[in-house]
N, C-alpha and C positions, 0 to 999 in steps of 0.2 A: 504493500500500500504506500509507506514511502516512497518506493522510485517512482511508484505511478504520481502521485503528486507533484516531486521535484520534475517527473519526465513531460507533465501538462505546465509548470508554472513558468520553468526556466525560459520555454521558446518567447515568452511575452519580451523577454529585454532586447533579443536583435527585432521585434515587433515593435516597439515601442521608438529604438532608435533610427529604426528606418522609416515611422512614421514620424521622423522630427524633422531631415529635411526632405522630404515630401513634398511639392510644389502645386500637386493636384488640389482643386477646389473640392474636390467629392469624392472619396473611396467606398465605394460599397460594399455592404458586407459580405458579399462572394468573395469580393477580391483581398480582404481581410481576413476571413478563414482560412481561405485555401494556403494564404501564404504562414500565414498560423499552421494549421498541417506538414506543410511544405518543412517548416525550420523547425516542428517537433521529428518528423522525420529523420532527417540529417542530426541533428542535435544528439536523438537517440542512439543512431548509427555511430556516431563518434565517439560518443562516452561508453558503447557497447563494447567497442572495439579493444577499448585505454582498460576499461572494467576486466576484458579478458585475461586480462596478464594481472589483475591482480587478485583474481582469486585459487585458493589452493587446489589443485587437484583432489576431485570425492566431494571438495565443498562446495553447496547450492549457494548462488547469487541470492535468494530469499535468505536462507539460512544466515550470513553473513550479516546480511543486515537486521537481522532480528537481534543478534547477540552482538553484534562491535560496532559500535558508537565510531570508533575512528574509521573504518570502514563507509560509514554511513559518511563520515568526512571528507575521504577519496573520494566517494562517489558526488557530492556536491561539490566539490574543486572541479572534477571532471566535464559536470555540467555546465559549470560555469566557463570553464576552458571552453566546451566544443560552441558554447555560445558567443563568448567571447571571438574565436575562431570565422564564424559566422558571420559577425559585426563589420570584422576587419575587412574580411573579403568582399563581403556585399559591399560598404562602405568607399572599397576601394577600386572595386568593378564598375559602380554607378558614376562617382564625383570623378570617373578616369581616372585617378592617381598611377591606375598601372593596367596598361594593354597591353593582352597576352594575344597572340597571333601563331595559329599553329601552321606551319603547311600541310595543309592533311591530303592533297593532292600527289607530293613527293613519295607520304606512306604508302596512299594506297598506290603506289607504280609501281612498288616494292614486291616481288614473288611472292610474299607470305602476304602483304597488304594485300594483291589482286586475292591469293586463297582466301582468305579469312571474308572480303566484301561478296564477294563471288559463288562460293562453294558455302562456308564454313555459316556464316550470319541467316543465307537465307533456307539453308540445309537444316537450323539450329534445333530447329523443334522435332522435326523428322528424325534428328540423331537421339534428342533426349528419351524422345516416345520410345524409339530401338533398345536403348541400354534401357529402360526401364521394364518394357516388357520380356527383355532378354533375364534379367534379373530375377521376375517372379516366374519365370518357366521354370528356371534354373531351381527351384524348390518343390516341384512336381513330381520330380523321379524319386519316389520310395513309396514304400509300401508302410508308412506308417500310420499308424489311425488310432484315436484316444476313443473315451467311452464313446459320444456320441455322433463320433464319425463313422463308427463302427456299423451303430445302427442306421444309418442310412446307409451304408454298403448291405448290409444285411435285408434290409426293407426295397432295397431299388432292385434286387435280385428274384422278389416274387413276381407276383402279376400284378394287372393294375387291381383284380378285384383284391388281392393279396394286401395291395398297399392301403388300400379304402380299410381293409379288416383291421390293419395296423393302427391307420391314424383314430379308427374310432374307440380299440379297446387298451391303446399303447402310447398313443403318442397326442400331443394337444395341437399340433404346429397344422397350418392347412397344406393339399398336397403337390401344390405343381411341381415345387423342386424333386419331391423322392420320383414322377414323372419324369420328368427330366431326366434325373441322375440314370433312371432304368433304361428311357428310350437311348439316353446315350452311351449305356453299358452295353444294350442287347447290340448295338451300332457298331463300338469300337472296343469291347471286353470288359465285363469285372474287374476290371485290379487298380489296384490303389491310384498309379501313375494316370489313368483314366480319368475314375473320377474325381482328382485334384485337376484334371485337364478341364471337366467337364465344369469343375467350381469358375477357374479361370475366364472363359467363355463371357460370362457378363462381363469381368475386366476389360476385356477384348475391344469387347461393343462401346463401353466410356472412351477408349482412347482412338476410338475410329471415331465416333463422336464429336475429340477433343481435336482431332485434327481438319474433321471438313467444316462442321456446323461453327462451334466456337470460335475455330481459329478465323472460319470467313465471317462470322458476323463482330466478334471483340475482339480479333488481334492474338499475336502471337504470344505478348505476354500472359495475357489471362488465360487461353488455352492451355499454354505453359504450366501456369497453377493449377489446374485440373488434373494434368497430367502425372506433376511432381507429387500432386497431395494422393490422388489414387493409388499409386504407384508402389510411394515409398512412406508412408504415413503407418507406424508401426501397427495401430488397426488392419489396414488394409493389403499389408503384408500376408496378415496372420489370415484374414476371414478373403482374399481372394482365391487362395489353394484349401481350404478350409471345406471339408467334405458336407457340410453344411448349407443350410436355404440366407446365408444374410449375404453372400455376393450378389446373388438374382433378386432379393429381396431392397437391396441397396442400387443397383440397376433400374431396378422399376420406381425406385422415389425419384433417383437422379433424372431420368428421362418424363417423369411426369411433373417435375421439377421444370424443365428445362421448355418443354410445351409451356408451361403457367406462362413463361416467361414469354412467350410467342406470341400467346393467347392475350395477356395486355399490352401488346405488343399490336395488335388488330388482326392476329391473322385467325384464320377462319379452320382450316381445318386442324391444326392446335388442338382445339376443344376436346376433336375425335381421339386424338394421341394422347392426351390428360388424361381422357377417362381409363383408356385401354393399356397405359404403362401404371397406372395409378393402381390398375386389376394388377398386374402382375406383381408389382410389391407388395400388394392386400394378399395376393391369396400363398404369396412368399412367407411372409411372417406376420403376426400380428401386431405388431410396432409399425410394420409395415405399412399395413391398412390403416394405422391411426395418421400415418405421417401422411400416406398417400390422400385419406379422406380429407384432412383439412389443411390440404395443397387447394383441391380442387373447389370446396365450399370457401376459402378466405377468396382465392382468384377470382370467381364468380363473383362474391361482394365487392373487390377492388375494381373490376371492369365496369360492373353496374357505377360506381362511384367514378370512375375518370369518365366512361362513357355516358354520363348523366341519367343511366338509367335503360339506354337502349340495349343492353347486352341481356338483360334479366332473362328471355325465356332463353337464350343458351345457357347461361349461368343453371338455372332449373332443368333444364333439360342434363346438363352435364353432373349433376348432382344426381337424380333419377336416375340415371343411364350407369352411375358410379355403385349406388346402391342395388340398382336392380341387378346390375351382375354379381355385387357379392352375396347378393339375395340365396342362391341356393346353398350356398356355408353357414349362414347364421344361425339355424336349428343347432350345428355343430359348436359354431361361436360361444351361444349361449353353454350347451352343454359342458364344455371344457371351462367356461367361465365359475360354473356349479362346483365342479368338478376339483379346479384351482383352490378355490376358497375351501373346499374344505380340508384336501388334500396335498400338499406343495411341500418340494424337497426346500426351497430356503425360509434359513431362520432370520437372519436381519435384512432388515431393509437398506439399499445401497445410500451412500451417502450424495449429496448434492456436488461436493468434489468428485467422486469417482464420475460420477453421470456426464458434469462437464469434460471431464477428463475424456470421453470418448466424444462426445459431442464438437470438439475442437482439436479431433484427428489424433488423441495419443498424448502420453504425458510429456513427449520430446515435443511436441509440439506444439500445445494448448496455449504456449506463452507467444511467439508468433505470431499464432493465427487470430487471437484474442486482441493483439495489440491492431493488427492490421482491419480485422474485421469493426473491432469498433469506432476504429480511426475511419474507415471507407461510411459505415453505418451513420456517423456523427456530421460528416462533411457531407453528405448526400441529401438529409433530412433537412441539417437547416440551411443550405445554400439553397437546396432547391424549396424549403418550404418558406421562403424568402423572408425569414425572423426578424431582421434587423439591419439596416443601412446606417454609414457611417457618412462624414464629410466634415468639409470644412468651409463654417461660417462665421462671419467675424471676428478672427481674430480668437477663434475655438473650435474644440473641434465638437460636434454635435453625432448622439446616437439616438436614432428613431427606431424604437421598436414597434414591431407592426405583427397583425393578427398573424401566425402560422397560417399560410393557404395551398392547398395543393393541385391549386393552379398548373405549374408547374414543374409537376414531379415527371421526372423521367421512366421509361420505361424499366430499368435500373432499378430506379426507387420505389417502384413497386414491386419488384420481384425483390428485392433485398425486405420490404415489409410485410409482403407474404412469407416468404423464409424466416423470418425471425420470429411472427407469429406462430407459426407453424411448428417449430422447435419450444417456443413454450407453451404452445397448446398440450403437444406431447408430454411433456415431463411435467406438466398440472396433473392432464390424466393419469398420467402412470404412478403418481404421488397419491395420488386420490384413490388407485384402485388400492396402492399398498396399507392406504387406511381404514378403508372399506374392508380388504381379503385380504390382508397378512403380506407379508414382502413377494411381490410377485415384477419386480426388476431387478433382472441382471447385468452387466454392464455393454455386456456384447447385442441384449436385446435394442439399443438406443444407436446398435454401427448404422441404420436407414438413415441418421440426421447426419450422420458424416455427410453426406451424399449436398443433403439442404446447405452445409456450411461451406464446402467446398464449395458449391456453384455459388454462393452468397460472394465468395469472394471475386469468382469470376466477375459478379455482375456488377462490383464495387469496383474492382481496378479498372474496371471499364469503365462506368460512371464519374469515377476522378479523375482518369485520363482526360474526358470530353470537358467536366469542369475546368481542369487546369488548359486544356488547349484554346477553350474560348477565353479564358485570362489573358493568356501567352499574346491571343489576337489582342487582343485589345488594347494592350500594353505596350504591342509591338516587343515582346518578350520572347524570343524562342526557345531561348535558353529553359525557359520555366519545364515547358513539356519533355525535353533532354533531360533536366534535373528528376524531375518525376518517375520517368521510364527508367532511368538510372539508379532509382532509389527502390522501385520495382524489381527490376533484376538481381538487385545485390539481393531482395528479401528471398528471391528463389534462388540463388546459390546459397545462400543460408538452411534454405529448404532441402537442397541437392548435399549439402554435406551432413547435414543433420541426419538425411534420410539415409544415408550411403552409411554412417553409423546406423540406423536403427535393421539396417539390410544383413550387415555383418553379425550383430550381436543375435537377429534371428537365423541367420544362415549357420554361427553356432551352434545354436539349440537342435537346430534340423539336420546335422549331420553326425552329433551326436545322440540325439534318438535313432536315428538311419541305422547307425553302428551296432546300437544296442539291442535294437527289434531283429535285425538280419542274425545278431549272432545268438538269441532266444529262440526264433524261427529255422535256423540249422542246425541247433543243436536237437531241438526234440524233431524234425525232421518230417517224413509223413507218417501218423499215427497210426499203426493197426487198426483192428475192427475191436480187439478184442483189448484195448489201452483204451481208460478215461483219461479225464483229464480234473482236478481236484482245487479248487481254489477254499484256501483258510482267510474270505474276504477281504481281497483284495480289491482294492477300489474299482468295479466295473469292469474286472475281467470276467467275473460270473456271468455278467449281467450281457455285452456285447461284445466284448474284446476277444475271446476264445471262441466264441461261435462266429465273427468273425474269420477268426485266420484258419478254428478247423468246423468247418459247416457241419461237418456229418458224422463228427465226435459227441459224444455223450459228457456235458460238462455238470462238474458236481460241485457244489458247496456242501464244503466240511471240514473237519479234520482229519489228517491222518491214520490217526489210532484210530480213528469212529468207521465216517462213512468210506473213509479209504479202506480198511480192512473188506468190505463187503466184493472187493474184485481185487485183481493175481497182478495186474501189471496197473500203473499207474502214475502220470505226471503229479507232479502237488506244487501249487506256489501258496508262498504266503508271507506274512508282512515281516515277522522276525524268524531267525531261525529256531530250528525243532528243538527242544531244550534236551539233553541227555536222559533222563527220565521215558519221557516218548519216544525217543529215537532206540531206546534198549527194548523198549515195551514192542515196538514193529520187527527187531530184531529179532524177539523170540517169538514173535508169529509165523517168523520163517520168511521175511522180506529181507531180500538184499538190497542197500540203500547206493544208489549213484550222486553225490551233492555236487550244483553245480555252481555255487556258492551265490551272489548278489547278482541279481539282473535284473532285466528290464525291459518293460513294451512299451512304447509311446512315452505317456508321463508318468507310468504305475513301477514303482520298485516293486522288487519282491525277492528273497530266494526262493529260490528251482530246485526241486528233487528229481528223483526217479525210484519208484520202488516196483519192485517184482518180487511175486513168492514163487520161492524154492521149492518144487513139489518131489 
């Protein structure tokens, strides 16, 4: 909370002293925000930089400042440096004291100048999209799968009426994705590598997306962000290879996301695509369907509202048309709703930190995007909701505040207030249910608002772009929109190395489960007819982990002395090892013990036996 304070107060002094010699009769207040933004931006970026080197490795920038007052010291010298810094230069760039002249003509003659304007600048996005989805393929090859990846391998393997049996006596989630997963198992095989392929597939479709639609309607920067935050945002790591409905489910907000954004926009067949990507997230997850429905019911009111009213029977129609299709799930809806409340594996309710923490792409990221999105959110409302104008009269300078109107809100700025509403719509509901039915949000159910926050930002560096370039004009300033797009790019190399860290630390974890599943997997090998398989309650191996990997084995929970004793040959896992007491007790039963000491599948430790009696 400190730096956020000193990070809003400090930009006012290069504000203040650039509005001293100032010759203009009238500055309005666009062009006073923006340049407020503008020098919190750089401001931040400078003393971000200086702040780097002086914290210690392991220690958080919050952390610091909560406990060292002298710290909290550094960082206001810092601010006041990069403000300071700011003053000079502005100061010194406007009154001409010093003209810098590059030849940038001689560069680009240069071999690496022509590459870089030529190849490298306008290839740049194309290349980023490549190594990005080169990256998450790169984690698709194993065969590893935790509890509930399990069972949707398991369930995508029946029929469809098989899968209907499942979801109504097994599972609460609705079905297209275990559809999915099946049609594209029976297509291209069962096996793990598969269907982590077949997770990936919505990823696919965002960054085809992010490269024709986005990139040709907001530029390459904002596409850019779409790309960098899907990609590599440590969420989106995990749940786009994730054997799981929240890729397609995150898919179908994004894309009916991105319609809203059309649709107040004027276009007409939008409305058709709202409703029908809005289905696909709805009948993907549940969170799904809350984000997707009041996408489509806020956008409807916002149209009605810009367009005076003429949009209403689309708006009601595309509401209709939104319910009527999930109309044949909600008997199920309801049921599982019953069903939840009385019955649910979690005990506490998530915290409003954790919730944000996905909601703003990941804990490496939440600070970022937090900063960005509410800087873009802050400058877009009230320049376009034209609050306050400034100027100079008399020998003063005078500030007229005026009624908020949204007159002119950009298309931008509505789709940035439908997504905002739209993400605390959600997490009211989902707070409300947890008060209602006992804790029924997990962290991962809230990955569909990633979808809304990312495109928020698209539609915000967009929106600031246009602000700051009608500035730029105005001022006969070009520099402004250079500065801007500059301060833009460094936030997505910030993003690209941030992420390239959150890529490594999961491509650890993944090649280290790889390791440990394969050598679990070959050592008990292909099971007999006449070998069970024994779990002493191991987290979820009972449950899908083992019928997973051996379908047509008989899995037993128990112990070994007990329900092991009732057959001759037999696997056993379990959470500690067999204590010498039971291990002497199987002995004189006449079993020979194989130990195969600490292992592991997926996320589940366990020791591995082997026992066979002697006959």
């Amino acid at each position: 909370m400190q730096a956020l304070i000193f990070g809003l107060t400090f930009p006012v002094l290069p504000l203040l002293v650039w509005k001293s010699y100032q010759q203009k009769e009238q500055i309005t207040g666009k062009e006073l925000l923006i340049r407020y933004a503008v020098y919190a931006l750089v401001e931040t970026f400078l003393a971000s930089i200086a702040m780097f080197f002086l914290c210690d490795e392991g220690t958080s920038f919050q952390a610091k400042m909560d406990a060292s007052p002298a710290f909290v010291l550094k960082f206001v010298l810092m601010e006041l440096m990069a403000a300071a810094i700011i003053i000079g230069a502005e100061w010194m760039y406007t009154t001409r004291k010093l003209t810098v002249k590059v030849a940038w003509q001689e560069y680009r003659d240069m071999g690496l100048g022509k590459f870089v304007t030529k190849f490298l600048i306008p290839a740049g996005i194309y290349l980023i999209a490549l190594l990005v989805v080169l990256l998450n393929i790169s984690l698709m090859f194993d065969n590893v799968l935790w509890g509930d990846e399990c069972f949707s391998g398991n369930t995508a393997q029946k029929s469809f009426d098989g899968i209907m049996q499942v979801n109504y006596f097994w599972d609460s989630h609705p079905p297209l994705y275990y559809f999915w997963l099946k049609i594209f198992g029976d297509v291209f095989g069962h096996t793990g590598p598969m269907y982590h392929l077949a997770s990936l597939i919505p990823f696919f479709v965002g960054i085809v997306l992010a490269l024709t639609c986005l990139r040709k309607r907001f530029g390459d920067i904002p596409a850019a962000f779409f790309i960098m935050l899907t990609g590599l945002a440590s969420p989106c790591l995990q749940y786009n290879v994730e054997i799981r409905m929240y890729s397609m489910s995150f898919m179908g907000v994004a894309l009916c996301y991105y319609c809203a954004y059309r649709v107040l926009g004027g276009g007409k067949l939008a409305w058709f695509g709202m409703v029908i990507w809005g289905l696909v997230g709805a009948y993907s997850h549940y969170y799904g369907m809350m984000a997707a429905g009041l996408i489509v019911f806020i956008t409807g009111v916002a149209t009605a509202i810009r367009y005076k009213g003429k949009t209403w029977i689309k708006a009601l129609l595309a509401l209709i048309g939104y319910i009527g299709g999930y109309s044949p799930w909600l008997p199920r809806l309801f049921y599982s709703t019953e069903k939840v409340s009385n019955d649910w594996w979690m005990t506490e309710t998530l915290s409003m930190g954790e919730s944000m923490q996905m909601v703003l792409c990941g804990v490496e990221y939440e600070k970022i995007v937090f900063v960005l999105l509410a800087l873009f959110v802050v400058v877009l409302l009230v320049v376009d909701s034209s609050f306050f104008r400034i100027r100079k009269k008399e020998g003063c300078t005078e500030l007229s505040i005026h009624r908020p109107t949204l007159q002119k809100w950009s298309t931008e700025t509505y789709a940035i207030a439908v997504g905002a509403l739209t993400i605390l719509g959600v997490i009211i509901a989902a707070y409300i249910m947890c008060l209602l039915m006992g804790p029924v949000l997990a962290q991962r159910y809230l990955y569909p608002l990633c979808a809304v926050t990312i495109l928020m930002l698209v539609f915000g560096s967009r929106g600031v772009m246009d602000l700051v370039q009608e500035l730029g004009k105005k001022l006969k300033k070009d520099w402004l929109v250079k500065a801007v797009k500059t301060l833009l790019v460094l936030a997505l190399a910030a993003f690209f190395v941030v992420g390239l860290g959150n890529f490594k630390a999961f491509y650890t974890v993944y090649k280290t489960e790889k390791i440990a599943t394969e050598q679990v997997v070959n050592s008990v090998g292909e099971v007999p007819e006449d070998t069970v398989l024994v779990t002493n309650n191991v987290k979820h191996l009972g449950w899908t982990v083992l019928y997973y990997y051996y379908p047509d084995r008989d899995i037993i929970t128990g112990r070994c002395s007990e329900e092991g004793m009732e057959h001759d040959k037999f696997w056993y896992f379990t959470p500690e090892s067999i204590d010498k007491g039971e291990l002497k007790e199987m002995t004189e039963a006449g079993y020979t013990v194989e130990k195969y000491g600490h292992q592991q599948i997926a996320v589940y430790p366990f020791e591995m036996y082997y026992f066979e009696r002697v006959k």
